[in-house]
Structure formats: C-alpha cells, structure tokens
C-alpha positions in Angstrom: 45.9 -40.0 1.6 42.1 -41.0 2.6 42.3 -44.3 4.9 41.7 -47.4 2.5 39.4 -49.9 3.7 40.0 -52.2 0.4 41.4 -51.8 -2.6 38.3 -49.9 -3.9 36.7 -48.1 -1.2 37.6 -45.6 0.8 36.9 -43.7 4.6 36.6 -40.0 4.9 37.2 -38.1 8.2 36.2 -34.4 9.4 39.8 -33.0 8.6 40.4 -34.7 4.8 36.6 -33.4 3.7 37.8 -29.7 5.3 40.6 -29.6 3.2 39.2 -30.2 -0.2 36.9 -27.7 1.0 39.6 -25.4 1.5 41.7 -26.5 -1.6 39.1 -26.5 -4.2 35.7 -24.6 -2.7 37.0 -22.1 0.0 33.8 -20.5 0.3 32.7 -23.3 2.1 35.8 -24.0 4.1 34.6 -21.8 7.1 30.9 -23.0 7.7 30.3 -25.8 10.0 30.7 -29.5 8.5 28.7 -32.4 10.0 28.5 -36.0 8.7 24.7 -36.9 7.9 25.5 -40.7 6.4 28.0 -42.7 4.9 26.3 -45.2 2.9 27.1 -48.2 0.7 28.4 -45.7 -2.2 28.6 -42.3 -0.6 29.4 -40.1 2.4 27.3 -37.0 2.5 28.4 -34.1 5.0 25.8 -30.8 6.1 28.2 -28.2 5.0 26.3 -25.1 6.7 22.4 -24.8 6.6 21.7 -24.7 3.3 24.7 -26.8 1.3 25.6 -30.5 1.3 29.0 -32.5 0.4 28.9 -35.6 -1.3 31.7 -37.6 -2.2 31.9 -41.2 -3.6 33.1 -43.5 -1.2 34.1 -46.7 -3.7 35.5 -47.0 -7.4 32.3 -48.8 -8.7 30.6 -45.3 -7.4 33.3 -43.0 -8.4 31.6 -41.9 -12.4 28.3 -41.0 -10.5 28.8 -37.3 -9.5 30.2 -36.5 -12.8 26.9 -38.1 -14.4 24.7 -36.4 -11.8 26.3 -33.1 -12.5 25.2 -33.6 -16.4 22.3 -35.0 -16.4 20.2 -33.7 -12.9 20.1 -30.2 -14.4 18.3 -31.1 -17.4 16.4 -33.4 -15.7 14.9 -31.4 -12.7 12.8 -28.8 -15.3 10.3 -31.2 -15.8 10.1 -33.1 -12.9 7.5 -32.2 -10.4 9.7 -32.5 -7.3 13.0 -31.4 -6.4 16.3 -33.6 -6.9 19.8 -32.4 -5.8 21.3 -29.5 -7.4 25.1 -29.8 -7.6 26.5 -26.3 -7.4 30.0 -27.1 -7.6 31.5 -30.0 -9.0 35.1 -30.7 -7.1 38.0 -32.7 -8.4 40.4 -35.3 -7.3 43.2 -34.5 -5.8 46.4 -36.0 -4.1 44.1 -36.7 -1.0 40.8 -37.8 -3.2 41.2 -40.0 -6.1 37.5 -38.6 -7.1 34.9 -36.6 -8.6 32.9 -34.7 -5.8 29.8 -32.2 -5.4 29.0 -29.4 -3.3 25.3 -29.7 -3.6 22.0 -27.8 -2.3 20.4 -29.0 1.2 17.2 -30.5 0.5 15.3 -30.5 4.3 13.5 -33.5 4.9 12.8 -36.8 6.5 12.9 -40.3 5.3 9.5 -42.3 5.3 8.6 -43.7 8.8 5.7 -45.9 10.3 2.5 -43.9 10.5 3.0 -42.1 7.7 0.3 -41.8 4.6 1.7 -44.1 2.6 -1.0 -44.0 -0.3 -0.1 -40.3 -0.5 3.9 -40.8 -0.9 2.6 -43.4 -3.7 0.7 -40.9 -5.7 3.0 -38.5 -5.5 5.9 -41.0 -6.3 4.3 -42.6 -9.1 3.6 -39.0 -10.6 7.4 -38.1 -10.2 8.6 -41.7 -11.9 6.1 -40.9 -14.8 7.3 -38.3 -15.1 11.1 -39.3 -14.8 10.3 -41.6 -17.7 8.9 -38.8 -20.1 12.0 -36.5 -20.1 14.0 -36.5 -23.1 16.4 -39.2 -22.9 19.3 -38.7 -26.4 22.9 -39.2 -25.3 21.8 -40.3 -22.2 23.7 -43.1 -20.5 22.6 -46.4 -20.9 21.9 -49.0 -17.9 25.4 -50.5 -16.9 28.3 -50.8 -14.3 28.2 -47.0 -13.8 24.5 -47.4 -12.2 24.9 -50.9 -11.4 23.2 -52.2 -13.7 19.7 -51.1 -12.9 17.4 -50.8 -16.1 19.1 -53.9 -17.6 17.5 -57.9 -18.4 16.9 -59.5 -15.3 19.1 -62.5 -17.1 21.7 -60.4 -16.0 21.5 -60.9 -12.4 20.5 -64.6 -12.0 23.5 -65.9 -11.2 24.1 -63.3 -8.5 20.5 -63.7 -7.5 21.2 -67.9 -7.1 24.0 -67.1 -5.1 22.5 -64.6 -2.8 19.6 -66.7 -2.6 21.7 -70.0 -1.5 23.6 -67.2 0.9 20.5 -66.9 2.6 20.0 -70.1 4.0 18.3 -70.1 7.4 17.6 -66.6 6.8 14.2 -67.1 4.4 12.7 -69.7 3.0 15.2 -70.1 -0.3 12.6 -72.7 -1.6 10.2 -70.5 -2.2 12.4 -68.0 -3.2 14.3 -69.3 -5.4 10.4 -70.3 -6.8 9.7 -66.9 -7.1 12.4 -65.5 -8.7 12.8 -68.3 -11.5 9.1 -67.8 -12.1 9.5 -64.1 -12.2 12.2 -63.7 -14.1 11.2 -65.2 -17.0 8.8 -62.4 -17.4 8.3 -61.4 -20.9 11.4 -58.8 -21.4 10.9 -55.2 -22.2 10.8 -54.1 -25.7 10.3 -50.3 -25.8 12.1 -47.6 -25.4 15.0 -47.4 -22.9 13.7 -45.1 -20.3 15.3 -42.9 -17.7 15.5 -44.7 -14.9 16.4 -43.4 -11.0 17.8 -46.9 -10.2 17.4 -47.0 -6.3 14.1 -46.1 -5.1 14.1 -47.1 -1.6 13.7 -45.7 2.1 16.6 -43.7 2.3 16.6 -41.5 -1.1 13.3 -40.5 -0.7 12.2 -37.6 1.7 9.2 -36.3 3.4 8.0 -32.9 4.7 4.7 -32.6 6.6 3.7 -35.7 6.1 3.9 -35.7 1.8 6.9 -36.7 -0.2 8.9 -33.6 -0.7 12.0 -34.7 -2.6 14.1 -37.7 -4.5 17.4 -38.2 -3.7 20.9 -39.9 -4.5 20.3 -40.4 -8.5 23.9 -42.8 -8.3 21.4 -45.5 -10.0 20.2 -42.7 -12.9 20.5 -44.6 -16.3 18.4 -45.5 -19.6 16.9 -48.7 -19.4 13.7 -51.1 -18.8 11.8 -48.7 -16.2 10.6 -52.1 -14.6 13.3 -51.2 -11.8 11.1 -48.1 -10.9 8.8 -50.4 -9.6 11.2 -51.2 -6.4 9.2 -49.4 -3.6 5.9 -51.6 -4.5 7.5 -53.9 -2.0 10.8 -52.7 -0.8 8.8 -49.7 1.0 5.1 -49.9 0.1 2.0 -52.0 2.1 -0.7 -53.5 0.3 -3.1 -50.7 -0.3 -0.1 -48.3 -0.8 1.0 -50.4 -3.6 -2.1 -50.2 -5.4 -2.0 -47.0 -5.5 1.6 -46.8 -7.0 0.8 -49.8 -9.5 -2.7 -47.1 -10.3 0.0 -44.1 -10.7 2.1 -45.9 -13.1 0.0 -48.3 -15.0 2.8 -50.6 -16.2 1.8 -53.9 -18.0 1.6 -57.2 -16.4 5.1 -58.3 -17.8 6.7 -54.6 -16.4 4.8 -55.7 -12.7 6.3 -58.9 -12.8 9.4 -57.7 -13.4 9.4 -55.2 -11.1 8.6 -58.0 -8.4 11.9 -59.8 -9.9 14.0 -56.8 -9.3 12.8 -56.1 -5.5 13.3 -59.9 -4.9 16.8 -59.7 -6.6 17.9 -56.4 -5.1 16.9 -57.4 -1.5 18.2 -61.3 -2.1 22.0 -59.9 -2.6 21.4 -57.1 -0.3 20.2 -59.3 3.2 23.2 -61.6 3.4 25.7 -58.6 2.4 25.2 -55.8 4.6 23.5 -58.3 7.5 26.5 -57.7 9.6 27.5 -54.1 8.9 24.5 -52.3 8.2 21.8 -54.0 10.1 19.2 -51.4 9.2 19.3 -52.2 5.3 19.4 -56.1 5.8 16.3 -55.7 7.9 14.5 -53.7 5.4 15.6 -56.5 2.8 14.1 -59.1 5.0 10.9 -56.9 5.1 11.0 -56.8 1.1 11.3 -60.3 0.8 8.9 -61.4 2.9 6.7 -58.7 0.9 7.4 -60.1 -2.4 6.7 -63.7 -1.1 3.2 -62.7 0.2 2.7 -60.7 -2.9 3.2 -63.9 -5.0 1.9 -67.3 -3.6 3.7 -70.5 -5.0 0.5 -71.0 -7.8 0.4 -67.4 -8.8 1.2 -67.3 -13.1 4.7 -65.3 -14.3 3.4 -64.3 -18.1 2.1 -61.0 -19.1 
C-alpha cells in the first residue's frame, strides 16, 4: 500500500509508480521513470522522452484525471495552444486507491525573470478567450471537484478571514482584510457559466523560446464565473504585462474586481499554508499580495 501521510493524501515512490506501470500500462514499464514534481494535488513522473505519469496525490484531487480525460480532448480542438493529452487512463488498484494518466510530454519551461512578459499575456489572454468560447453542455459545474474555482466569492470569505487573521505579522491584514471586503462585494456575475482552467499561475504554464508554449494541470477545469481566469494579472503578471492581459480579455469592471478578489483570496489561504512546506509557493503568494495591495490603494472604488 502507498505510504499515507494523512488520512487523505498519499506519497508515491520510484518502485509503487513502476508497478502500476507494469500492472496496468506495460508498455511503459521498461523506459526510464524520473520524478519532475510532486505538488499540492499531484505527482508527475518523465516516463521516457516523450510520455508523462500523473497521479493524484490527495482524495479532494482524486475525480480530476477522470474529468481531464473527458473533457481535455474536446477541449484542445479549439484552443490555440497545446494542453495535456492523456493517452491512457489507469485504474486504482490494491496499491492505488486512484484514477491515473499516462499523458503526452509537453517540453517546456515555467515563466522566469527576464522573460517578455507582455508577450506570455497576449498569448495567454488569447488562449483564456478562447477557453471561454468552447462549447460548454454537460460540462461540470464549479465545485469541490475543482475546488471551487468559478464559484461567488461569498463562498470563500470565511476562509479568506481566517487566512487573513493567519497571516498576522506576515502582511499588513488591515489593509487586507480592506481590500478583500471592498472587493468582494463586486457586483456578481450573471452570464453564462463559462469554462474555466481554475489555476493559472507559475507552475502550469510553460514557455519555449521565450513565448508561452503550453497550459498545464487543468485539476481546476470547471464551468463557472471566468473572473477566476483573471489570476495571473497579479499572481504572475507586472504592471504593463497586466495591461496587456486586462487588453486581451476585456472583462468588465465588476469581472476585474473580482478577479483582484480571487488572487487576494487564493494567495491569502495559500501564504500561511504552504509557508513551511513549500516555501516557493508562499513566496510567490507574498508577491501576489503585495501586488494586489499596490494594485488597489485604500480609496480606490469596488463597483462596476
């Protein structure tokens, strides 16, 4: 059985990933296997050159590679970019209690300093755009399965209060707390539900030669208020970059407002979280806050 590291969640090594592999896709049981990243949901393994493993590393992530393998295939013919392509879909077993993928490497980089910036905006905004255009019946609505990205913000301000009240001596909670009870009484969205990736940020996005070249880890893909989308206006972009994704996009002043809320929320429950075991991601929420807080001074108006 995999190691347990609570009741939920679970730790994969080198020989329990090998034999799945071997039980379920032998094809692949012979090429090499290296670990890439274990994340907050997901462990992802170079199986080879050209294939990739990813298996669900918690119970609140385990329905995502079942809704990837639906949904990305239909998805990826009108999307100007490439997303992963699941070739195989694995099972649980007595070893696994989960749904897995075998899926296509995708080569690439995540976005760095120096980079163009402006550029990946563009070319992200056209990608979300067109994200939100694709035909979205018997899609799954925003919910626990994509934790709950694409939902009303009133859905996260308690956990937003807490996390903010978490972060004592971290930030200035004053003007954060400001900020999001100002911002989340945005005027709520009343169109369509959209598709939604869920999780723009850093790490699912990647580069080749200096322009975004793919999208990655859809875990957050759901149908919902796209206002989420909005994420890397401050969890990744500068100033002038942001511009240009707010051009790309053209969301309403409510759907910007919002889209502050969320990246103040997301990074909020995210700094005091993963401060001591993922270092990287808290200081990248400490970047976002700070964003967001420049982006809005104290006297700046909430309403569309």
């Amino acid at each position: 059985m995999p190691s347990r590291i609570h009741d939920d969640q679970v730790s994969l090594d080198e020989a329990q990933v090998r034999a799945l592999l071997a039980a379920q896709f032998p094809q692949g049981a012979g090429l090499s296997l290296r670990e890439i990243a274990a994340g907050t949901d997901h462990a992802l393994w170079r199986l080879g050159e050209d294939l990739a493993v990813r298996l669900p590393l918690r119970a609140s992530a385990a329905a995502q590679a079942q809704k990837e393998q639906q949904w990305l295939p239909r998805l990826a013919k009108g999307l100007p970019l490439p997303i992963p392509e699941a070739i195989f879909a694995g099972r649980p077993s007595d070893t696994y209690p989960w749904a897995w993928s075998v899926c296509r490497w995708i080569e690439g980089r995540t976005p760095a300093e120096g980079d163009d910036l402006v550029a990946t905006a563009r070319d992200l905004g056209g990608f979300v755009a067109a994200l939100r255009a694709q035909e979205s019946t018997g899609g799954p609505a925003a919910g626990g399965h994509n934790f709950g990205r694409g939902l009303p913000l009133a859905t996260r301000d308690t956990a937003t209060r807490q996390a903010i009240a978490a972060c004592a001596g971290l930030i200035d909670t004053d003007a954060a707390l400001e900020a999001w009870t100002r911002d989340s009484a945005a005027p709520v969205w009343t169109g369509p539900a959209l598709w939604v990736h869920g999780d723009l940020c850093r790490g699912n996005l990647l580069l080749r030669e200096g322009r975004l070249a793919a999208v990655i880890d859809f875990g957050g893909l759901g149908l919902g208020d796209p206002a989420c989308d909005l994420l890397p206006a401050w969890n990744l972009f500068d100033a002038q970059a942001r511009a240009a994704y707010r051009a790309a996009l053209a969301p309403d002043e409510a759907s910007w407002v919002r889209g502050r809320a969320w990246a103040l929320s997301v990074a909020l429950i995210q700094l005091p979280y993963y401060r001591e075991t993922l270092p990287a991601l808290a200081a990248d929420a400490m970047r976002t806050i700070e964003a967001v807080l420049k982006d809005t001074p104290p006297s700046a108006p909430a309403s569309a």
